[in-house]
N, C-alpha and C positions, 0 to 999 in steps of 0.2 A: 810315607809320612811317619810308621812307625822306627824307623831309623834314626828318628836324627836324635841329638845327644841333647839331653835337658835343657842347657842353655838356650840352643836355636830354637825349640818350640818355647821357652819363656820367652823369647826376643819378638817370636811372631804373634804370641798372644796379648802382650805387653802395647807393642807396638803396632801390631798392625789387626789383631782380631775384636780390641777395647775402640780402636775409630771404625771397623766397618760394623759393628753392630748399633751404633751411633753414640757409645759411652765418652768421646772423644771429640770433640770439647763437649762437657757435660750436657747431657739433655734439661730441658724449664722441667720436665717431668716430673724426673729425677731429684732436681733442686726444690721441687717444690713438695716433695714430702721430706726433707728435710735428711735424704741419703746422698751417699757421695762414693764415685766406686775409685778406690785404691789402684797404684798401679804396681803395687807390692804385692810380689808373689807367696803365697804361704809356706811355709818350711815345715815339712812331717819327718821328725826322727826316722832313722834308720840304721836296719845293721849288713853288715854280711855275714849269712847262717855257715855255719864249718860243713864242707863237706858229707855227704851221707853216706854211714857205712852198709852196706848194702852184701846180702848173704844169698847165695844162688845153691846148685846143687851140689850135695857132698863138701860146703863149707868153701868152695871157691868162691872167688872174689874175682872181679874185673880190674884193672887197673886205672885208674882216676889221674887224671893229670892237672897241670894247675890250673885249667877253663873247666872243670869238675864236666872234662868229657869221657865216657867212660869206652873202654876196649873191651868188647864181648868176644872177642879172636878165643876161641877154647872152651867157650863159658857153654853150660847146659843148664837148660830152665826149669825141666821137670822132666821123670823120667815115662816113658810113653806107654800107652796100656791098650790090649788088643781090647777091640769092643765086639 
């Protein structure tokens, strides 16, 4: 379910999760306190964040590609301490 792309889950909550909760054709309930459920989706701004530049040991860096997936091939994360 978490897969699918925005559209299909407004398509299914639009269309098919507003009739099987019984909002679809409106409940007397409903109508009779004087609410009405929309079948317009709400729209919340958004952005996409740049990249994070990210500092490992001795000032190397991974290499980040364009799905900000990153290559740890070489990278060291701390240096090790006998206990």
């Amino acid at each position: 379910m978490t897969c699918k792309p925005p559209n299909v889950n407004d398509e299914g909550i639009v269309n098919q999760s507003l009739a099987h909760l019984g909002f679809r054709p409106p409940e007397l309930a409903i109508q009779a306190f004087g609410m009405h459920i929309g079948s317009d989706m709400t729209v919340a701004p958004g952005r996409i964040l740049p990249k994070p530049s990210i500092k490992y040991l001795q000032g190397t860096s991974p290499s980040i590609d364009a799905r900000a997936s990153w290559n740890l091939k070489g990278i060291k994360f701390a240096m090790g301490v006998v206990l």
